[in-house]
Every structure is written in C-alpha cells, then in structure tokens.
C-alpha positions in Angstrom: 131.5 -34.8 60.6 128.1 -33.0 60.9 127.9 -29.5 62.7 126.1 -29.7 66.5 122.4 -29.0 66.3 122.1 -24.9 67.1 120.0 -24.4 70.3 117.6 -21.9 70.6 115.6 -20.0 73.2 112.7 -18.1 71.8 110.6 -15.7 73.7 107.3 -15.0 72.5 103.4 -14.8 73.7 101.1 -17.1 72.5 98.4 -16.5 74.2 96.4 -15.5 71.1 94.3 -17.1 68.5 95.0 -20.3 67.2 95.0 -18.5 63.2 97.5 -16.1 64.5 100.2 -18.8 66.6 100.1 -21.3 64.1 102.5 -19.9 61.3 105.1 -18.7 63.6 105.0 -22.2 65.8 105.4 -23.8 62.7 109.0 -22.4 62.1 109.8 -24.2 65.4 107.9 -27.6 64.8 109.7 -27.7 61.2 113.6 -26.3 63.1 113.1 -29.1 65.3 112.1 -32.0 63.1 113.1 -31.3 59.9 116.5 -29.5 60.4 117.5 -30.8 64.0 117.5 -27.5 65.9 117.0 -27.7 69.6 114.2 -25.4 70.3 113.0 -23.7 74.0 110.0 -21.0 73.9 109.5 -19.0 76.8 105.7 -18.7 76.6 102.7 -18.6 79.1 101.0 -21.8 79.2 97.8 -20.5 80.2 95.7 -19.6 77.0 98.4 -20.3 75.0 97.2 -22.2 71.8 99.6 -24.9 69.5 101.8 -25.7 72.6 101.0 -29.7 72.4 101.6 -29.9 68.5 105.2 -27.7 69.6 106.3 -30.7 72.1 105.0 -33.5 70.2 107.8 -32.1 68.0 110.2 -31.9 70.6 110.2 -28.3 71.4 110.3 -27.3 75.3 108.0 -25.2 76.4 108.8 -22.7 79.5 105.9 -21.4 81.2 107.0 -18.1 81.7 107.6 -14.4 80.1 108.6 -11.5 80.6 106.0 -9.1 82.8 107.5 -6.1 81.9 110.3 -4.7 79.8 113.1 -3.0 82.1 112.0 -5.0 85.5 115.4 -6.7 87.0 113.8 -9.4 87.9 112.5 -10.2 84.5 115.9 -10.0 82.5 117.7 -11.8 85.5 115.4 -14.6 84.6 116.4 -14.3 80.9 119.7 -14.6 81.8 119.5 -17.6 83.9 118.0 -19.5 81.6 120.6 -18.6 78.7 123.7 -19.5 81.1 122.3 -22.9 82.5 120.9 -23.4 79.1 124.1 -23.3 76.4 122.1 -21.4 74.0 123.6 -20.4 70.9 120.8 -17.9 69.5 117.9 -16.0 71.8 115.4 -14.5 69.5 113.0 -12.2 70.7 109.6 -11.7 69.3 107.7 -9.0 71.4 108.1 -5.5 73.0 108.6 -6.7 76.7 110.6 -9.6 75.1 113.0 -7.2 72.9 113.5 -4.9 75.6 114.1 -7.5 78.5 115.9 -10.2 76.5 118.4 -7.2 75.3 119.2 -6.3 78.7 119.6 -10.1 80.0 122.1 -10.5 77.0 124.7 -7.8 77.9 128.1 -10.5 78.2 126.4 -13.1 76.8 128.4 -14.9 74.2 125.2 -16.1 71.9 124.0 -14.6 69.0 120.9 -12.5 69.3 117.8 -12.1 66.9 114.3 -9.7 66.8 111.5 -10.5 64.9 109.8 -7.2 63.2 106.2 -7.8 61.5 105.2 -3.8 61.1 106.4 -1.2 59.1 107.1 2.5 60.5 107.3 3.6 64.0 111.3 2.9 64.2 113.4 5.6 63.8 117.3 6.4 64.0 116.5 9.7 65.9 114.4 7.9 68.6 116.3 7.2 71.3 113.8 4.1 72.3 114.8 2.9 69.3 118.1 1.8 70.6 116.7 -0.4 73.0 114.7 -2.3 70.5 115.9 -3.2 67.3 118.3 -1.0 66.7 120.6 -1.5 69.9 123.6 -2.9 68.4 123.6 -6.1 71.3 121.1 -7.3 68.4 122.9 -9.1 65.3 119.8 -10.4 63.5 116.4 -8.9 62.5 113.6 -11.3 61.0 111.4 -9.6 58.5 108.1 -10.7 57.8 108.6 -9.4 54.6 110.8 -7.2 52.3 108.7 -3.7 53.2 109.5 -4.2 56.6 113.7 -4.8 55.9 113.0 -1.8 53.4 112.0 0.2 56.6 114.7 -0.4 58.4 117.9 -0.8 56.3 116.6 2.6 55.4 117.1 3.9 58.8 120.3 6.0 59.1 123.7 4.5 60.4 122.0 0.8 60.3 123.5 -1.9 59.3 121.3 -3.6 56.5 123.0 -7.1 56.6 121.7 -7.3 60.3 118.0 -8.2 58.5 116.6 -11.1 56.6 112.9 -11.4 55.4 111.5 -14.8 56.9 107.6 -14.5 56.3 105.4 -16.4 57.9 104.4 -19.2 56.0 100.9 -21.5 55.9 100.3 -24.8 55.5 97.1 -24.9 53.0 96.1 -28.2 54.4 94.6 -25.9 57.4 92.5 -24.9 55.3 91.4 -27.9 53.5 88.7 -28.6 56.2 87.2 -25.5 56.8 83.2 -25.9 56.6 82.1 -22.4 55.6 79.5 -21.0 57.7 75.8 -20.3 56.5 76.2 -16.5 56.3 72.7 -15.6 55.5 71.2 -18.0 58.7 73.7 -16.7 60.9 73.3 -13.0 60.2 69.8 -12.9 58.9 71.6 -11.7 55.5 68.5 -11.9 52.6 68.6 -14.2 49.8 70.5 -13.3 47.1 72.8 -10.7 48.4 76.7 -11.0 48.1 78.5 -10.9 50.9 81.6 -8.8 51.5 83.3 -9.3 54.3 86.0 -7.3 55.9 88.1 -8.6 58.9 89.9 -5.8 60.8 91.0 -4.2 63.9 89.6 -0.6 64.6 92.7 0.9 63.9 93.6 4.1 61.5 96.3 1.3 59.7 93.2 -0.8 58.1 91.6 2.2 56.3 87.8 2.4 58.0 87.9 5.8 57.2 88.4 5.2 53.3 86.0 2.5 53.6 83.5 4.1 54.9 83.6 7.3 52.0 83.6 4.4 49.5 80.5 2.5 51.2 78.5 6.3 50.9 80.0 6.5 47.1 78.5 2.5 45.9 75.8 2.7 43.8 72.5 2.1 44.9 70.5 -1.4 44.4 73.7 -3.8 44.0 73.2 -7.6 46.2 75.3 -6.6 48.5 75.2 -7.2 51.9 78.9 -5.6 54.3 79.9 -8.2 57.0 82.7 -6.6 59.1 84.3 -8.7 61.5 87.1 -7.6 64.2 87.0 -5.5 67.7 86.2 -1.9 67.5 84.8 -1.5 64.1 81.3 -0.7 65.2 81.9 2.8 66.2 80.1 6.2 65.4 82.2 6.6 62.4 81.8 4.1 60.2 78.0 3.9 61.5 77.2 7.4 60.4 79.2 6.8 56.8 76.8 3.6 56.6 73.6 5.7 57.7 74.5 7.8 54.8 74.7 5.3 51.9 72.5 3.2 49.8 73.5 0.6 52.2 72.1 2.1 55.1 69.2 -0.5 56.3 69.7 -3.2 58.7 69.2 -6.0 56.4 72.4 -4.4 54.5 75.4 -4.9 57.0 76.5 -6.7 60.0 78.7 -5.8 63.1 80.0 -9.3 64.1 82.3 -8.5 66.7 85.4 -10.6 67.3 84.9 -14.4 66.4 86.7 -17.3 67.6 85.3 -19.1 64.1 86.6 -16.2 61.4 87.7 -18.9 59.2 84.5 -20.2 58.4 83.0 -16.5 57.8 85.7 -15.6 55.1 85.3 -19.5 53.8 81.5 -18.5 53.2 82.0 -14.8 52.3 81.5 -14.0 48.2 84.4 -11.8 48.4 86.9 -10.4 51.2 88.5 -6.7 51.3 91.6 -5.2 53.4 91.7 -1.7 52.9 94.9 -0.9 54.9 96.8 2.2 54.2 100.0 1.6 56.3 101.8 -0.5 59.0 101.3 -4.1 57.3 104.5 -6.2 57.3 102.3 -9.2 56.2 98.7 -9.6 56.6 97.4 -12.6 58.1 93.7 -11.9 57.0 95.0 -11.2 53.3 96.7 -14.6 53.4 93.9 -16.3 54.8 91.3 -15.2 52.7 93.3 -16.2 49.9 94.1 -19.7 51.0 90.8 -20.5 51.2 90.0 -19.1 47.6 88.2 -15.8 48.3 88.1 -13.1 45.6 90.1 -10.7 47.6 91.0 -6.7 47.3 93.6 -6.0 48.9 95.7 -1.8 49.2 98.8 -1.5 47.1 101.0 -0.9 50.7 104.3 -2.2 51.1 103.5 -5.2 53.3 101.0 -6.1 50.4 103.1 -6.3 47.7 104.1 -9.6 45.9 100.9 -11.3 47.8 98.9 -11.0 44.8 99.0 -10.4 41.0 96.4 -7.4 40.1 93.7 -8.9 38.1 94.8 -12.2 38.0 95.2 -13.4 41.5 93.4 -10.3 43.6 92.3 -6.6 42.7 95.0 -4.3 44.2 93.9 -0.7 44.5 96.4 2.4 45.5 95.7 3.1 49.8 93.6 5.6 50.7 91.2 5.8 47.4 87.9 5.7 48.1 86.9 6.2 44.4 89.2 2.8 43.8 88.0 0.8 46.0 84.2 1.4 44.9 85.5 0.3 41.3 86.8 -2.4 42.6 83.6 -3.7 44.8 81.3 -3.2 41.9 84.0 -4.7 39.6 83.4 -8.1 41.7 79.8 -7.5 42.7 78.9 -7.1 38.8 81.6 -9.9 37.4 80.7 -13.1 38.4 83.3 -15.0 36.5 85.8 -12.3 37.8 85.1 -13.7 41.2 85.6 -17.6 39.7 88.8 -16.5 38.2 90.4 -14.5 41.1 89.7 -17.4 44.1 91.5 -20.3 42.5 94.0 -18.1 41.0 94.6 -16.4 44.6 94.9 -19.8 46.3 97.2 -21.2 43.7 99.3 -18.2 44.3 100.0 -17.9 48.1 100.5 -22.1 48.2 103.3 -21.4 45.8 104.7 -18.7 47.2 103.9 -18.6 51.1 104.5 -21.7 52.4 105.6 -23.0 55.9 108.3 -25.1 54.5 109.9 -22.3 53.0 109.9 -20.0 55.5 111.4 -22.8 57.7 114.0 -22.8 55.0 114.9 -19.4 55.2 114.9 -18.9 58.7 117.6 -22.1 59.1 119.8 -20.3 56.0 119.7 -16.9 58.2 120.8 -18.6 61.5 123.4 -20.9 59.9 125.1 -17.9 57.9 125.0 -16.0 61.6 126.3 -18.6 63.5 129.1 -19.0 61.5 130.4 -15.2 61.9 
C-alpha cells in the first residue's frame, strides 16, 4: 500500500522577475506532478509571476503573506491555515516568512523547513539567529548549495543533519528560444567591439570595486566595449575608475539599468563576468549565462564552486584580484577559439549538472527521510 501524498504549505514572495521565480516554482510544479505532493504557496498574487503554470499543475495558490515578521496577526494567520489545512511540512523561504511561520508553528505537530540561498550573516552568538534558522522549532534547512550547508553546520552547537543542499535547478529548454538582442543597435556599441557584459546588483558582495581597479589596469586598444546591467551600478565609483582607464569614452561602456529583457542581453553578449567576492549560495546570473552558452568568468567563492570547470567550461579567478581578472578579460578578448570552446562546454556543463528534475529529486529524498522521523 502506497504512502499518503505529503502536504505542503510554502510561504514565499514571488513578486519578482520571471528569471528569478521560475527555478524555485518548478520544485513545486514537478512535487505536484511528478511525485504526487500536495502543494499550497502563500504568495501575493499581485505581480507575482509563474502562478498560472503553478495551478495548471495543481498547486493552490493563497493570495496572501506575511507583512511583517513578529506582527500577531500575521503568524495567527499562519497558524490558521496549518490547522484547517492538515499540513505535514511548512517551509519557509523569506525573512518575514522564517520569522512569522516559526512563531505560528509553536504546538504544531508538522515538520518545519527554511530555505537559505546566501552564505555568512548567521551566527551562533547572534541572538536573531535563534529566531531564524537556527531556532530549534526548525527541523530542515534547504541549501542552495553545499557553501551554504558549509556555513552553517559550521556554526557552533548546530545540528548539521538539520540541512540538505537542494539547488535550484533550470530547465535549458528556457533557454532554447531566447532571440539575442542587437547589442550594438541598442546601445550605439561601434562595430567590431566585443562586448562584456556584467549583470549585478550594486552591492559590495558582486566585487565593483575589484572590477573597477581591473577596468583602470586593461590594456589600452583591445575591441572591447563594458555593458553593465543591474540597479545601482552607475554610481561615482565605478564612473571615476572608468574615467580613469583606456576605456574611458562613451562609445566604450554602457549603464543599462535594470532590464525586464536581461536574457536577451547576456544571449548577445561575447562574453559575461561575475566578479563576486562573497555571499553567493548559487548565482542565478552565472547559471544563466552559462545556459545560454556565454564564455563566462566567474570568482573562485564558495557558492561558485562546482558550477564550472576552470579552463574548460569557464575561467575561474581567486575573489578580489584585480590583476586576475584583467588576465582573464584579455585571455577571452585575445582567444577567439577560447570563447568557442568555453560556451558549448559551459552549457553542456550546467544541463548535466543543474537541472530542475534533479533538484525536484532531492528535495522529495529530503522531505521523505524527514517525514519519516
């Protein structure tokens, strides 16, 4: 006689990108259909993307989350829903989500899971910490990937068979139909140039600064023309490390902004860097850029590792070296059949090794082995 079908309520935002939804909805569509869970997602409805491929696989949707992450109001809601539901597992997969959902399952006879997608910032000594991921109401942790399990089971007085690594897989046909933009039309980029493009956040975790001493370090004269593509990377910084290198004229980079269509960018782009230095549990950009065959550089950081190959599938440099990453640049700008090699080789790599299937796989062999205890 087969086992009941495990019912789950997730809580988790997805009022975000399509790019960034998509991997983690697909655990659920593939739970659902493929392995006969019974999935729930809290989630706003209201700029939420991937909601109508969720329930045309049968998952619920709730429009709802949490406003806040100690209001009574928000984990009495939680609560309600787990007692009227018959859940067996609530997994949380946010700050306000953790924090509320933890309080909401105090008594509650269910299993409960957090998802963790950064490394750093949680520490045994932190007393937040212990309403997060370390509170011991928690009995599973989701990894995005083995840095980020690293992290933790490092953390003194924890409990390392409390986390699993579930990445977040992709499905490469999403990429099979991305038309790549026309760079040098769109941007005014001149004819012949190589383009670079790097697709960031402003933050100190992606390595503008490092980027920046390496753009004032390039050699003069190469076809290279910087496309940098993300919020907050057009600031005074990186502007006056630009005004300071061979690569200083107009004509030589572009400040995109944030764009809606950043597949189609990296699609077209001759090559695509990351120059992170810390924080990554699994970058999405990195993956991306690889599914869709880009030569790709990517920081030798823990979240990094096992995405790539050096020299056969990507160039990995050590974090924070400038002098590296130039080598690297004028390694691809100068290597033409470098840049052939590493794209194909790069997108066979990560559709081996990062798929959604698999990930669905790992996440039903870490609830089953919970469920069970």
């Amino acid at each position: 006689m087969s086992a009941p079908s495990p019912s789950v309520l997730v809580i988790s935002d997805y009022r975000d990108s399509l790019n960034a939804i998509r991997p983690e909805g697909q655990w659920w569509i593939r739970l659902s259909r493929d392995y006969g869970y019974r999935i729930t997602i809290m989630t706003p409805r209201r700029d939420a993307n991937y909601l109508e491929e969720l329930e045309a696989a049968g998952v619920r949707i709730i429009d709802w989350h949490p406003e806040s992450k100690f209001g009574r109001r928000d984990s009495d809601r939680i609560r309600r829903e787990l007692d009227e539901g018959h859940y067996d597992m609530l997994h949380l997969f946010n700050s306000k989500a953790v924090a509320a959902g933890l309080r909401a399952a105090r008594g509650w006879s269910g299993k409960v899971a957090t998802y963790r997608g950064y490394c750093g910032n949680v520490h045994w000594w932190d007393p937040t910490a212990y309403l997060k991921h370390l509170n011991p109401r928690v009995d599973l942790i989701t990894c995005v990937s083995q840095a980020v399990k690293d992290d933790l089971d490092g953390q003194l007085f924890f409990d390392s068979e409390k986390t699993v690594v579930v990445s977040k897989g992709h499905d490469p046909a999403w990429y099979a139909d991305v038309a790549p933009l026309d760079l040098h039309r769109e941007f005014n980029i001149p004819a012949g140039r190589l383009v670079l493009i790097v697709v960031a956040n402003g933050r100190t975790m992606k390595g503008m600064e490092y980027l920046g001493t390496a753009i004032r370090r390039l050699p003069a004269e190469m076809p290279l023309h910087l496309l940098f593509v993300g919020r907050d990377l057009d600031n005074n910084d990186l502007r006056a490390d630009l005004a300071d290198s061979p690569y200083h004229d107009e004509e030589d980079f572009t400040f995109a902004g944030w764009r809606p269509d950043v597949l189609r960018l990296i699609a077209a782009a001759d090559m695509s860097l990351l120059p992170s230095v810390k924080g990554e549990g699994l970058s999405k950009v990195l993956l991306e850029s690889m599914f869709l065959g880009r030569p790709t550089i990517m920081t030798d950081i823990g979240g990094n590792r096992g995405l790539g190959i050096d020299g056969e599938t990507a160039l990995i440099v050590p974090p924070r070296d400038e002098y590296a990453l130039v080598e690297a640049i004028v390694r691809l700008v100068e290597d033409s059949s470098l840049r052939e090699q590493l794209g194909p080789a790069g997108a066979a790599f990560v559709s081996r090794h990062y798929r959604s299937e698999q990930s669905a796989r790992d996440l039903d062999r870490a609830y089953r082995r919970l469920l069970v205890q």
